[in-house]
N, C-alpha and C positions, 0 to 999 in steps of 0.2 A: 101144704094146703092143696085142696084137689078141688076141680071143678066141672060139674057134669054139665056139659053141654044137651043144647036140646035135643030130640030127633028131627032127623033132616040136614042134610047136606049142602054146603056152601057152597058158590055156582064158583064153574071154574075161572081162575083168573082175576077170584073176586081180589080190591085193594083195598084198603079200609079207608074210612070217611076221614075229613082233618081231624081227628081228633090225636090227642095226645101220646106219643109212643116215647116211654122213657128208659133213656141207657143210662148207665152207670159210666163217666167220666173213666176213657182208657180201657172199656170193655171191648171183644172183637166179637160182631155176631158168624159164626163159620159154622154152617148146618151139614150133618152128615146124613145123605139118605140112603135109607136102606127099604128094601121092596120084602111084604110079608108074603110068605107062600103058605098054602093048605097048607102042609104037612104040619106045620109048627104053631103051639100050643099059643106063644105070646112071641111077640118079637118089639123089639125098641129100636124108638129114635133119639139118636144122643144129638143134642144140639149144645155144642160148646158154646160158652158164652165166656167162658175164661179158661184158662190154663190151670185155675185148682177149684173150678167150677163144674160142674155138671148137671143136666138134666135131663131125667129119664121119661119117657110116655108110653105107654104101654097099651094096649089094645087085646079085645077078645079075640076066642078061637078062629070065627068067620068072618072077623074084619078085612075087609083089602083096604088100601087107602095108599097115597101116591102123595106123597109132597113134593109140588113143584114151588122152585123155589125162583125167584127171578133174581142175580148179583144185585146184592146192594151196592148203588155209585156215590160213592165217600169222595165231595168237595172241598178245598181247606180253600179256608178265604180268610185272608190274613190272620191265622192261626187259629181258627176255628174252624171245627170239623162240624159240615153238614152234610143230614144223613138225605139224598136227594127221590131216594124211592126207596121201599122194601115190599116188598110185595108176597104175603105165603097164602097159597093156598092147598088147604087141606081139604082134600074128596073120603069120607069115609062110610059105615050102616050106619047105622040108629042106635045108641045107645051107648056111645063111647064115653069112656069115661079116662080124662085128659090129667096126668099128675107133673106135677114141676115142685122141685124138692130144690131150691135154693133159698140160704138165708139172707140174700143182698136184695132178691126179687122178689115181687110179690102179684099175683095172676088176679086182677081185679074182677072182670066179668069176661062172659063171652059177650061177641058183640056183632049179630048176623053172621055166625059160622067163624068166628074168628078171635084171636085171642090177643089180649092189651094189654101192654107189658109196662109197670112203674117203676122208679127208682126209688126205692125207701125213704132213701138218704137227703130226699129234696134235693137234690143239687142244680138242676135245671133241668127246662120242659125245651123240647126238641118239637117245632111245630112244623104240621107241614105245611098249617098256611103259610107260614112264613118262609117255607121251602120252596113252594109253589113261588111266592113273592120273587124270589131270588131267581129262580128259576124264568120267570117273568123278565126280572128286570136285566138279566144278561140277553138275553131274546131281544130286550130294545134295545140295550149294545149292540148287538151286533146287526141290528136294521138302521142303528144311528151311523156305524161304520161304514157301512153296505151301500148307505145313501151319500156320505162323505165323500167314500170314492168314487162315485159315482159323478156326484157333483163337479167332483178336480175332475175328473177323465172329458165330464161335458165342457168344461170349462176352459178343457188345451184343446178338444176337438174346434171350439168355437174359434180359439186362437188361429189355431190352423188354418181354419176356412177361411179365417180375417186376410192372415199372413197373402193366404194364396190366393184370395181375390184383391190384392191391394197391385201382387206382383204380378197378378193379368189383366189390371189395370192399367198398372206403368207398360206392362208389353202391348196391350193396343194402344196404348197413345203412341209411346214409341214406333208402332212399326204405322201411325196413322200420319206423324211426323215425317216420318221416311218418306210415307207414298208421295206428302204434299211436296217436299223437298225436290222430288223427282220429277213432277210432276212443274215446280218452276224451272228445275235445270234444262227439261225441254223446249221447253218457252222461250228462257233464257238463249238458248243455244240457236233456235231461230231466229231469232233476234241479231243475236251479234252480239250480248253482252257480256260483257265477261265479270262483272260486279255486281254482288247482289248480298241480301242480308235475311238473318231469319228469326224470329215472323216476320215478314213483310214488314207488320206495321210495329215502329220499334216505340217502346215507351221507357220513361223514365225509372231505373232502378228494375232493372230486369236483365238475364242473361241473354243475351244474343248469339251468334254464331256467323260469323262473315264466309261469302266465299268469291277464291278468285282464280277463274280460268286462266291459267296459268299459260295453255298454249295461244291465249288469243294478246300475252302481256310483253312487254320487253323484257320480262323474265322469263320467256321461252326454255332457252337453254340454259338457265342457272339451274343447280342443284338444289338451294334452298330459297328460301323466300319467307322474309320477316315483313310486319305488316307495323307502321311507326304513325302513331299519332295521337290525337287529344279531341277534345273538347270544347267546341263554344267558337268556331275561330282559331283553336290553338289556345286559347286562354287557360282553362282548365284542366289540370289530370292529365300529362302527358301519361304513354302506352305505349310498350314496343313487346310483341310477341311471335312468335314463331310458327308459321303454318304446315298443318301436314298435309298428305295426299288424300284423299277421299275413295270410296269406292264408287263413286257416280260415274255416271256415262261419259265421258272425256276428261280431260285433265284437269280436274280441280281439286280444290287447296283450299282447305277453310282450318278457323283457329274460333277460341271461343272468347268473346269479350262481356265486363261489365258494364252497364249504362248509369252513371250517377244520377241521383235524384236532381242536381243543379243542372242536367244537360239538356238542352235545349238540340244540341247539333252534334255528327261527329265527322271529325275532319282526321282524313290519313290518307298514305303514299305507301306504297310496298318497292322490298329491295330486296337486293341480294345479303343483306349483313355485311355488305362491303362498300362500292361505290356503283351499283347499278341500280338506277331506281325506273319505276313507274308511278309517274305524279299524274296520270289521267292529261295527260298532255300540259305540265307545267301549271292545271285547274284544280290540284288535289282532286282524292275522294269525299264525297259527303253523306252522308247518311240523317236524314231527317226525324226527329224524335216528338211524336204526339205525348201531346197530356202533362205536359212539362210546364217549366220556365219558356218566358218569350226572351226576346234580346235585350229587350229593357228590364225584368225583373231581374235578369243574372245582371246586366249593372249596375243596379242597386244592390244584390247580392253581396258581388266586386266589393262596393264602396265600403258595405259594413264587415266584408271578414279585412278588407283593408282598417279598417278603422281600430279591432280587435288587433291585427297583426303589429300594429303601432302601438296601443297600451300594452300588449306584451312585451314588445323591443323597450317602452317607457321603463316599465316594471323591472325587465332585469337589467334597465342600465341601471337604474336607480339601486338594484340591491349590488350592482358590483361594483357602485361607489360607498354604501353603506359597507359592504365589506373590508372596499380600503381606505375609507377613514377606520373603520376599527383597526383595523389593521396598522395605521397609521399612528394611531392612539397608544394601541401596545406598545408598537417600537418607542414611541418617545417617551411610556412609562419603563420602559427599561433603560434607556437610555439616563432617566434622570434617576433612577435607583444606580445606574450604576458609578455615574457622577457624583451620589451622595455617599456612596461604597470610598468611590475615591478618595474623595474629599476625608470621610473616618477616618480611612488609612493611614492620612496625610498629620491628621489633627493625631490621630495617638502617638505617630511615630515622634510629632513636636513635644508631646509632651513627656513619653519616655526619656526624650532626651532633657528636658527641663527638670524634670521630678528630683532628682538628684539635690539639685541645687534648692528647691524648695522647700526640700525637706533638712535641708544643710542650715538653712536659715531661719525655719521653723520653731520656735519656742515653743514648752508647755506653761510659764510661769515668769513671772520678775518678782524680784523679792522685794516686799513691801509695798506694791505696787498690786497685781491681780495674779491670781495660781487658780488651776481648776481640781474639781474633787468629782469620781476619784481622778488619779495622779493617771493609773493604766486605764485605757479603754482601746474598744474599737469600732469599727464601721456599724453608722447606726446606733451609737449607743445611748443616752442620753444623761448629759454633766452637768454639773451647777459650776457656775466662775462667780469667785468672789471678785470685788474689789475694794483699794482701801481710798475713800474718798478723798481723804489728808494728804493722798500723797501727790495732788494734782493739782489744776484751775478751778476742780470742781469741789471744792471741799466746804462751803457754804451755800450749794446748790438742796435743793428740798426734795428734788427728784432729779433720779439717775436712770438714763438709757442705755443701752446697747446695739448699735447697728452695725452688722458685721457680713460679710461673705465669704466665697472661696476661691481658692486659686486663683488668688489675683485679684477678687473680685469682678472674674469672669464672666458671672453669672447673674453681677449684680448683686440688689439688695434683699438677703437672702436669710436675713438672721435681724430680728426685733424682738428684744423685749427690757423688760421692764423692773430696775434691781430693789429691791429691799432690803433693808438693816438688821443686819443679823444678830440677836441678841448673845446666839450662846458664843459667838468671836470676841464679843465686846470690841471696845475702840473703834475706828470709824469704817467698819468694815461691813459691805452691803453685797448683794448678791443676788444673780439671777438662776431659774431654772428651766427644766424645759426645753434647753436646745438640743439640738438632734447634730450629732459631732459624724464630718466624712470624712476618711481616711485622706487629708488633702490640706492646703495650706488656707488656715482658718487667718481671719482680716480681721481687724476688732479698729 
């Protein structure tokens, strides 16, 4: 099919509008240029389109023309190929006349200097708005990325600054701590005293720090120096800990204590960890605590963790007597299993020794008198025993019983029941059934 373009020349660089540009599924577009010179009559441009594809263009004697071609950028996004620009532009005279000889393609119009390629075969439409789309929407990718990072990166710088103004915090308090500390040990030092605590003013449930001029103590010349005491009087929380040297202006020795929320007062002596003490002249040390308990609330305090301390002591005396009665319980359920062990032991080994004899003495029958049916049985089985009433006291009796036991009638009355008149014996012969026969000496 051939297509005459208009006259007039397509501006350079021109790219064609979104409309529809269609490839044939696995085609490769790979343009070969070639530049036409005066000299020659016709010259072509082959623009492969497949491997057993071809198409020819062809042009008059005074034609120039220049196809620039821009690389097409082929995207696959998850297995689909998009075609992301293609751009030709064709500079030519007036009067060109444009042929494409493929049976898969087919050259629908020109279209402002340019030419639109379809796929016969429908197989799908390749848009560029939807290229542009795509192309679009990685663009917000990568401003959504851009801004991501950006966010983490402001987000550890702001850590940082946090971090580092929290630790030049602590370092002016710290070195504001120092100055004041300094600033009592000189006080302190004019003074004459050798005890002192920090903050000055101590309160309940806080850390403190004691210090103690060591050269003004009767621990002068000792090497260490531990610091021993409590709470309230002595009452509360005994403390014994070790003090070190300091970097302050003379000799001192401080250690760090806590303050319980029940303290009202703190009472200590310092020593050597051996026998040399400083008791502030036999007056202890004291240290006064604001904001606390008084002396009467700790004892009242006293009274009630006293109070507590006794239902616990109650509590587990009470479960370590519950323990040893159970305890007690078990031993004398063993004890009576094992008395009842005994005792078995005792009773079979008498009757091993009996059995003999029982069985020596044992009847199954007297003749003419009662026999049982059948003649063989065993443990458990169940007999009928006749009897013949004629042959007894009871031979004009209306009704006949049976009360029998075993071994001896050990067990008591263990067998009742009640005989009937046997028709198929005839003569005066009656019978019971039903009883359950043990391998053992049957009583009648």
């Amino acid at each position: 099919m051939s297509v005459t373009r208009p006259k007039g020349t397509a501006a350079k660089g021109f790219v064609p509008s979104k409309r529809n540009a269609r490839l044939k599924k696995g085609d490769s577009l790979t343009p070969v240029v070639s530049e036409v010179s005066g000299g020659d009559k016709k010259q072509a441009v082959d623009v492969n389109i497949d491997d057993d594809k071809e198409v020819g263009v062809e042009f008059s004697e005074d034609e120039r023309f220049e196809v620039i071609d821009r690389t097409d950028e082929i995207v696959g996004d998850v297995g689909e190929l998009l075609l992301l620009d293609e751009t030709v532009d064709v500079i030519e005279s007036s009067q060109a006349n444009i042929s494409i000889t493929d049976e898969d393609l087919e050259v629908l119009e020109p279209y402002n200097g340019g030419v639109e390629i379809v796929e016969d075969s429908g197989e799908g439409l390749l848009d560029h708005a939807e290229i542009d789309d795509n192309i679009r929407d990685t663009d917000t990718l990568g401003e959504i990325t851009e801004e991501a990072v950006e966010e983490s990166s402001i987000a550890a710088d702001d850590r940082i600054k946090e971090e580092a103004s929290r630790l030049l915090k602590l370092e002016l308090e710290e070195n504001q701590r120092q100055q004041e500390i300094e600033r009592i040990v000189e006080e302190k030092l004019s003074q004459g005293t050798k005890v002192f605590s920090y903050p000055p003013v101590v309160k309940p449930d806080q850390d403190i720090e004691v210090f103690l001029n060591k050269s003004l103590s009767a621990l002068s010349d000792e090497p260490h120096v531990v610091i021993m005491g409590a709470f309230n009087d002595w009452k509360w929380k005994s403390f014994s800990v070790r003090l070190n040297k300091t970097r302050l202006n003379g000799d001192w020795w401080s250690c760090q204590l806590y303050v319980p929320r029940e303290a009202y007062q703190v009472d200590f002596v310092f020593f050597n960890g051996e026998n040399v003490y400083d008791n502030n002249d036999q007056k202890d040390f004291r240290i006064p605590i604001e904001g606390g308990m008084d002396a009467l609330a700790f004892e009242d305090f006293l009274l009630e963790e006293k109070r507590k301390e006794l239902e616990e002591l109650a509590r587990l005396q009470s479960e370590r007597e519950r323990l040893a009665e159970e305890q007690r319980r078990i031993e004398a359920d063993r004890a009576a299993k094992e008395e009842d062990r005994s005792r078995a032991r005792v009773e079979v080994q008498r009757m091993r020794e009996t059995l003999p004899q029982l069985l020596k003495n044992a009847v199954k029958s007297i003749d003419n008198v009662w026999y049982i049916e059948p003649s063989e049985f065993k443990d458990n089985d169940l007999i009928r025993l006749y009897y013949n009433r004629s042959s007894g006291p009871l031979a004009h009796a209306n009704e006949i019983w049976i009360h029998g036991g075993h071994n001896n009638w050990k067990y008591g009355l263990s067998i009742v029941e009640r005989f009937i008149k046997s028709v198929l014996k005839g003569d005066d012969w009656w019978y019971a059934d039903g009883m359950l026969f043990y391998i053992s000496m049957l009583c009648l």
